[in-house]
C-alpha positions as CSV (number, residue, x, y, z in Angstrom):
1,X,-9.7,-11.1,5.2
2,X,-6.2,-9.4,6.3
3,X,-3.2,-11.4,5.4
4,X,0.7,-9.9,7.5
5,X,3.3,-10.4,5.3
6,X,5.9,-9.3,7.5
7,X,8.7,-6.8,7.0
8,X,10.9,-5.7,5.0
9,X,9.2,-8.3,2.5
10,X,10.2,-7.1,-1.4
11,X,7.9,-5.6,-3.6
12,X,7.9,-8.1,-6.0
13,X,6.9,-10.7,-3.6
14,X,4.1,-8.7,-2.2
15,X,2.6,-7.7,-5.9
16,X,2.5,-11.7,-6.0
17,X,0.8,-12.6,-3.2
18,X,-1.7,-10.0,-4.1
19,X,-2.2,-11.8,-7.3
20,X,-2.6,-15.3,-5.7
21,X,-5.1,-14.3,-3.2
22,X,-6.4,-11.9,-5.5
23,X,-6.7,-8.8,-3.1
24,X,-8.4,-5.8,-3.4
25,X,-6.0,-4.0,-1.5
26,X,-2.3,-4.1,-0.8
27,X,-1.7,-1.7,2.2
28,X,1.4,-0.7,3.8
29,X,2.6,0.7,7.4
30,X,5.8,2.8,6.8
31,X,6.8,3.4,10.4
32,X,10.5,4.2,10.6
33,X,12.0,7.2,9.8
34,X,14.4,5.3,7.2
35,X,11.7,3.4,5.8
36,X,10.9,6.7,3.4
37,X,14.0,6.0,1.9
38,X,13.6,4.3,-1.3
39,X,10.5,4.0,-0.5
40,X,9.5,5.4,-3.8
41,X,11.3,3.9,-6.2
42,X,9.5,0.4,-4.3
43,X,6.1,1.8,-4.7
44,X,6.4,2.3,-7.8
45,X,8.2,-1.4,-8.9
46,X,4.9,-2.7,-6.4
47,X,2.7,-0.2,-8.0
48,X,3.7,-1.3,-12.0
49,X,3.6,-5.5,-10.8
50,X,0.4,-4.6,-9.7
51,X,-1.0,-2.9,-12.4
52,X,-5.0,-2.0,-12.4
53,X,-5.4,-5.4,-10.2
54,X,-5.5,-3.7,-6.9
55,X,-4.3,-0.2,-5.3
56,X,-1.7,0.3,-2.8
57,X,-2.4,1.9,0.5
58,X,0.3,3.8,2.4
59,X,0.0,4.6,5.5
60,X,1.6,5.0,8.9
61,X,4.4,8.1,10.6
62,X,7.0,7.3,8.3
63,X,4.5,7.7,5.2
64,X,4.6,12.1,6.0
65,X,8.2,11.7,4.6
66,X,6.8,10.9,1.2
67,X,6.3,13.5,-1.3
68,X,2.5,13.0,-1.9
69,X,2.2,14.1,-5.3
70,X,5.2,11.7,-6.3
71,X,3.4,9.0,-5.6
72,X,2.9,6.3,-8.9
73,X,-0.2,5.9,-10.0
74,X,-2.2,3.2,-8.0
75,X,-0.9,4.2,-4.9
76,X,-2.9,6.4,-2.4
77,X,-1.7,8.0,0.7
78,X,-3.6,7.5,3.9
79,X,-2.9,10.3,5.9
80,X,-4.7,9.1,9.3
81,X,-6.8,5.9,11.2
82,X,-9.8,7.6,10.4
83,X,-9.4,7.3,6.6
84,X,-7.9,4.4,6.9
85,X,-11.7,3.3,8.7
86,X,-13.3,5.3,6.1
87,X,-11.2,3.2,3.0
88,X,-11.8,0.0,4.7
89,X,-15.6,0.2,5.0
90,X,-15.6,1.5,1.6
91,X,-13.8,-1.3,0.0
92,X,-15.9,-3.5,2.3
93,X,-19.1,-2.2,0.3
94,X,-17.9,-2.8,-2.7
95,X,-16.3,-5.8,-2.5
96,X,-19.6,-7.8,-0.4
């Protein structure tokens, strides 16, 4: 199951959604330029609410922007469709 949250939704309110519906995944498009900014400092307040519970996907054009090896822990970059495909069938596998 996918559940949209929308944009520009806070971190905070996306780390509890994740825990109601307890995913396995919280995965995020970052598509504008801007959106790199503050970025993060977001990931890692998402990343910390989250704890071990689930890891954060980023993907998307905006997502190059991001140092890599910045990232917090619990968040993983997801540098084109085909990983993303690889990460979903993966999660899929172990998740059945």
């Amino acid at each position: 199951r996918c559940h949209y949250l929308g944009s520009d939704l806070p971190a905070a309110e996306i780390a509890r959604y994740a825990r109601e519906v307890e995913a396995h995944a919280v995965i995020l498009s970052l598509v504008m330029p801007d959106a790199s900014v503050g970025a993060s400092g977001q990931l890692a307040e998402l990343c910390k609410a989250l704890g071990d519970a689930c890891p954060v996907w980023i993907g998307g054009g905006a997502a190059r922007e991001i140092d890599v090896s910045a990232l917090p822990e619990g968040c993983i970059h997801v540098p084109s469709q085909s990983e993303f495909e690889h990460r979903l069938e993966m999660l899929a596998a172990t998740t059945a």
